[in-house]
C-alpha positions as CSV (number, residue, x, y, z in Angstrom):
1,X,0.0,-25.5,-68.5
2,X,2.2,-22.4,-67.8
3,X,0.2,-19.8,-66.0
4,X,1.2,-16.0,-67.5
5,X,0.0,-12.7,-65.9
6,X,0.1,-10.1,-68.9
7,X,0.2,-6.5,-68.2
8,X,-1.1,-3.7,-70.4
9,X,-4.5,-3.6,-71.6
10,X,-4.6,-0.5,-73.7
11,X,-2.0,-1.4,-75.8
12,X,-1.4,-2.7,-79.3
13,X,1.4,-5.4,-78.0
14,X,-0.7,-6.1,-75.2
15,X,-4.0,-6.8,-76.3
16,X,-2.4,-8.7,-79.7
17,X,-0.5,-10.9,-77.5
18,X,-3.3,-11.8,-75.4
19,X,-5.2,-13.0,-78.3
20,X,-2.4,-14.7,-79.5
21,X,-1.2,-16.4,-76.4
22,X,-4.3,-17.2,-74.5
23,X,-4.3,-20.5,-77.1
24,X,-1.4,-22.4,-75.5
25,X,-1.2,-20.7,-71.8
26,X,-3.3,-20.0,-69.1
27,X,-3.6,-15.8,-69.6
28,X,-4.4,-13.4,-67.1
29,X,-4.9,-10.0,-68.4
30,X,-5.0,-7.0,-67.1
31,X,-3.8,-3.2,-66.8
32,X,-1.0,-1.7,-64.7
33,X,-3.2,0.1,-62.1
34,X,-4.8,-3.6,-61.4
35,X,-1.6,-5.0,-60.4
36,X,-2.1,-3.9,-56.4
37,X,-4.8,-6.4,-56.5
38,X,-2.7,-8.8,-56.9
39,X,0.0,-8.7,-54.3
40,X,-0.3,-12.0,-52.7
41,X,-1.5,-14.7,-55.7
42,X,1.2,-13.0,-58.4
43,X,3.5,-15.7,-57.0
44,X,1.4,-18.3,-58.9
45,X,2.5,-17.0,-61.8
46,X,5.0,-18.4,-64.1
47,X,5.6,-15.9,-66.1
48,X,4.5,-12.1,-65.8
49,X,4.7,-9.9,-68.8
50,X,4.1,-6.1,-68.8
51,X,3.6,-4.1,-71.8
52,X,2.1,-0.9,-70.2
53,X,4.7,2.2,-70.3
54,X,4.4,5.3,-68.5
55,X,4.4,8.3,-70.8
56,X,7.0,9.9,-68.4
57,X,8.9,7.0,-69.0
58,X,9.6,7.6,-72.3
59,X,10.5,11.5,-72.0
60,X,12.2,12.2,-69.2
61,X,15.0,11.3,-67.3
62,X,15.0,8.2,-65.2
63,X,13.0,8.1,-62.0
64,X,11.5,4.7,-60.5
65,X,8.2,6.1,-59.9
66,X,8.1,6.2,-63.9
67,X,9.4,2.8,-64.4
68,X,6.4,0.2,-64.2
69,X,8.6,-3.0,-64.8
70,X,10.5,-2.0,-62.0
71,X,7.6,-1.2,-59.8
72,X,5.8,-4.2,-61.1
73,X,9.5,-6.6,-60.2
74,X,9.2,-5.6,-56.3
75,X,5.9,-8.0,-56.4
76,X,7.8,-10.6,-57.8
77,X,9.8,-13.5,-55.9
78,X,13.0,-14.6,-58.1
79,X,12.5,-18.0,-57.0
80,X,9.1,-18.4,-58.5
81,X,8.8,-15.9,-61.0
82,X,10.4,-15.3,-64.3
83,X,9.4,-12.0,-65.7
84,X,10.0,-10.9,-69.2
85,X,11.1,-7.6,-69.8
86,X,10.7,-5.4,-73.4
87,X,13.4,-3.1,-74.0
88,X,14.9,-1.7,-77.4
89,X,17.6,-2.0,-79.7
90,X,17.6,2.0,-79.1
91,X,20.4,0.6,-76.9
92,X,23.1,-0.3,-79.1
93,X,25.0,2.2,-80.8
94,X,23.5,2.1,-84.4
95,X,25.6,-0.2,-86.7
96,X,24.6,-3.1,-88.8
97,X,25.2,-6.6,-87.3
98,X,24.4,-6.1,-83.5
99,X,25.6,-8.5,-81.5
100,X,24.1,-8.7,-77.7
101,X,27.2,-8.0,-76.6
102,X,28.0,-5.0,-78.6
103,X,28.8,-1.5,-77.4
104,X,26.1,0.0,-76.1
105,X,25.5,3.6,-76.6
106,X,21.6,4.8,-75.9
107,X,20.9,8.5,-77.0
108,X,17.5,9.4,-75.8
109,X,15.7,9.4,-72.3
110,X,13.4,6.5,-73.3
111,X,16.9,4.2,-74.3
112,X,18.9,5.6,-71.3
113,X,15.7,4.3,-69.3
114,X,15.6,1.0,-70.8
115,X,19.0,0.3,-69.6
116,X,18.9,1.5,-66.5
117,X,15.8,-1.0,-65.7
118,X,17.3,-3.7,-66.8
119,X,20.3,-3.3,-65.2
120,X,17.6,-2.8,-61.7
121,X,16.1,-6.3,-62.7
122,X,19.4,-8.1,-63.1
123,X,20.0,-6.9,-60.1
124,X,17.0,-8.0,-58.4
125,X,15.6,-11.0,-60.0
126,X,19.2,-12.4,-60.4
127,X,18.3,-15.4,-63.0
128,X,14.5,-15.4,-63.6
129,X,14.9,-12.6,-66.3
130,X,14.4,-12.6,-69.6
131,X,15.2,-9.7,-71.4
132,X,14.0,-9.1,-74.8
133,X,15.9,-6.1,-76.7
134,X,13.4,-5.7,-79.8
135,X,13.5,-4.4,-83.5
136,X,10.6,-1.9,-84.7
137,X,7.4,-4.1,-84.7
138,X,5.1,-3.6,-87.6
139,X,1.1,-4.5,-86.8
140,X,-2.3,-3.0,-87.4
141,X,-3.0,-1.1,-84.2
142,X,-7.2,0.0,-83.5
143,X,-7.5,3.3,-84.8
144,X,-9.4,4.7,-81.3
145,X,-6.3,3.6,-79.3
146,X,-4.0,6.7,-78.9
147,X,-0.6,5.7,-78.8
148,X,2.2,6.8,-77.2
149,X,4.5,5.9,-79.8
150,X,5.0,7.4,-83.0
151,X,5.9,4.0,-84.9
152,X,7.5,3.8,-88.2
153,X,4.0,2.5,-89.7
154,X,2.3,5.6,-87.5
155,X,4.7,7.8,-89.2
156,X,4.1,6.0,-93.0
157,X,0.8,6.6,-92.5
158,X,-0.2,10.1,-91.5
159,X,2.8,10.8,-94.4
160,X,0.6,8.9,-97.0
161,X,-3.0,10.1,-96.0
162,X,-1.3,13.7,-96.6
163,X,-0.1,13.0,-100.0
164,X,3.1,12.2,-99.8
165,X,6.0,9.9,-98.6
166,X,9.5,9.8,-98.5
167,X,12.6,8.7,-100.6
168,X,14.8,7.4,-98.4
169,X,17.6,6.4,-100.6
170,X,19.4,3.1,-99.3
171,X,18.9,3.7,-95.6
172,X,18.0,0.5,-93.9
173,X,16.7,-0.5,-90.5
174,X,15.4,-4.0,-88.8
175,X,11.8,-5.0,-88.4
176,X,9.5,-8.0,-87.2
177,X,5.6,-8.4,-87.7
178,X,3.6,-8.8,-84.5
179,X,2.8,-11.8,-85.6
180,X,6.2,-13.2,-85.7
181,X,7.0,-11.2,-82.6
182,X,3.6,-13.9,-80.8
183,X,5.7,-16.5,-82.6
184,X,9.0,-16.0,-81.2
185,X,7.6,-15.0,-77.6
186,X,5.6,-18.2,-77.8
187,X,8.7,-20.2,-78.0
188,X,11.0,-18.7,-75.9
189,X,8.5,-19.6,-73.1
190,X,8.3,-23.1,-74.2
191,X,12.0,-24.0,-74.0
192,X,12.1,-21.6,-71.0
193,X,15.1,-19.7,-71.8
194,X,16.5,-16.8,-69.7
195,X,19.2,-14.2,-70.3
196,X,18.9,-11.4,-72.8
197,X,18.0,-11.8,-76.8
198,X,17.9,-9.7,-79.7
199,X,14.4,-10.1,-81.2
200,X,14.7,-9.1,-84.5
201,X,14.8,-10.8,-88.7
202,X,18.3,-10.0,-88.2
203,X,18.7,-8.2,-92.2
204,X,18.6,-5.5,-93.6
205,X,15.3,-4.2,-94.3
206,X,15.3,-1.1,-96.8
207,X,13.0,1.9,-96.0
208,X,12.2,2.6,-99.9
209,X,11.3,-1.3,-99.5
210,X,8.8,-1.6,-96.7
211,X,7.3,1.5,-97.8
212,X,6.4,0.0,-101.2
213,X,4.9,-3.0,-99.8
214,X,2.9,-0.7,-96.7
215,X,1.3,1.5,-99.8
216,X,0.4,-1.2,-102.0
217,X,-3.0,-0.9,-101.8
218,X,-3.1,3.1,-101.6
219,X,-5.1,4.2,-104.1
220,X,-4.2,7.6,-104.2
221,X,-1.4,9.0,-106.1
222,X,1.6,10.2,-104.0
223,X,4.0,12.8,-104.0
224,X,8.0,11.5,-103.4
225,X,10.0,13.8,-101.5
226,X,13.7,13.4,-101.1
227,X,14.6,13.1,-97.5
228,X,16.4,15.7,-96.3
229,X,17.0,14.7,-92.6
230,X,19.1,11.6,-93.1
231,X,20.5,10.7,-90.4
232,X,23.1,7.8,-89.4
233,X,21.0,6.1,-87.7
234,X,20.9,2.4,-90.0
235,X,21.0,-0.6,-88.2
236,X,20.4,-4.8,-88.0
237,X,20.6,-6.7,-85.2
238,X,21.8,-10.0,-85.2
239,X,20.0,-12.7,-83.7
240,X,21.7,-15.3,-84.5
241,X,21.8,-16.6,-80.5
242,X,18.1,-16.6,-80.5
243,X,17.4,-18.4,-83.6
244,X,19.6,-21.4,-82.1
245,X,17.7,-21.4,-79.8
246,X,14.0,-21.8,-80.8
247,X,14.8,-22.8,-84.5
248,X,11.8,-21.4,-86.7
249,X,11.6,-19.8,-89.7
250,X,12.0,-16.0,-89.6
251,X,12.2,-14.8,-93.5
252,X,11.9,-11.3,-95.3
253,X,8.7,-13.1,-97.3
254,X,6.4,-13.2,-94.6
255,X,7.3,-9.6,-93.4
256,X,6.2,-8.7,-96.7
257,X,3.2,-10.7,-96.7
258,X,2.3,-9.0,-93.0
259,X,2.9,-5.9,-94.5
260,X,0.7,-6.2,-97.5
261,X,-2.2,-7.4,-95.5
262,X,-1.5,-4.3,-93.3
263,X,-1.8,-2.3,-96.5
264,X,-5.3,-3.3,-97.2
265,X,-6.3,-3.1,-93.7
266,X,-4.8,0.6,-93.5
267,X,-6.7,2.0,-97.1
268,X,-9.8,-0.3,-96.8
């Protein structure tokens, strides 16, 4: 049985994936500050998986001291070790139809910084990387957790308990449920694949779409306000080289399904 170390304890990814994983693999969980505890045994690891972020990370320029995959890689030996990395499609140039090898053109400190590390960890783990370059995940995150992300759902949400939402006309973006996200993590260990993968559903998914199926079960009436900050900012990734890879389904029904079940969970 593959042995992972998974880092990140106060996060939604984190703590889902542990629940979801710990049923086929040998899990280790813990947070990033435990990590200096294990210096010497991290080696018996298969895979190691961080999920932690530094706040610092995400707003400001690029400085290794913020970067905890990086810090977390000079534990690692390439030779024994494969480590997963999480960045974002933030680092394609928004288009529909991203291919993994398509120009890349990040725009904000958190995408700049998601390059930069994984051109460090190409660099210093040579082969044992995998590098996962993810779509907006949609899952029910605790309510006591504070996040350091404002997610599309976040966003829905504090919109709809005010009253209102937006009409965002035929802008479309890409998005995966967590639990498809467990799904396609789970086999990408188990046919032990390497390199660097769009994780996405690979369509379009319209805004005016998700946001009908998210409110479902909102009782209250709400107010539709015409989006006035539209920006060009639509995109799909392709993942068409993934898919080949690990051959499961991954359809626009059971993102709708996730999503309605996150409805009733959400206005419960």
């Amino acid at each position: 049985m593959k042995r992972i170390l998974l880092i990140g304890k106060r996060g939604f990814l984190g703590n889902y994936l542990n629940k979801y994983l710990h049923k086929k693999f040998k899990i280790k969980f813990i947070s990033f500050k435990e990590i200096n505890n294990l210096k010497k045994s991290i080696i018996n690891y298969d895979y190691i998986i961080n999920t932690s972020i530094n706040k610092n990370y995400i707003n400001k320029k690029y400085h290794k001291k913020f970067d905890n995959d990086f810090q977390i890689a000079n534990f690692l030996d390439p030779k024994k070790n494969t480590f997963i990395f999480f960045s974002s499609r933030k680092v394609y140039k928004s288009k529909g139809n991203i291919k993994e090898n398509d120009k890349l053109n990040p725009l904000s400190n958190y995408s700049k910084n998601k390059l930069i590390t994984e051109n460090l960890l190409k660099s210093k783990l040579k082969s044992n990387l995998l590098i996962l370059r993810i779509s907006n995940i949609i899952g029910f995150k605790l309510k006591f957790r504070k996040n350091l992300h404002q997610t599309f759902v976040d966003l829905f949400y504090k919109e709809a308990k005010r009253g209102f939402i937006y009409d965002n006309a035929n802008r479309f973006k890409d998005f995966l449920s967590v639990k498809k996200f467990g799904q396609i993590l789970l086999m990408m260990i188990k046919k032990d694949l390497r390199g660097t993968y769009n994780v996405s559903i690979g369509k379009k998914v319209y805004l005016n779409q998700i946001i009908n199926w998210l409110n479902r079960y909102n009782k209250k009436p709400l107010k539709i306000i015409k989006n006035k900050f539209i920006r060009n900012q639509d995109f799909y990734l392709n993942n068409k080289k993934l898919m080949s890879k690990i051959k499961i389904k991954n359809e626009l029904y059971e993102l709708k399904s996730e999503c309605l079940n996150l409805s009733k969970k959400m206005f419960n």
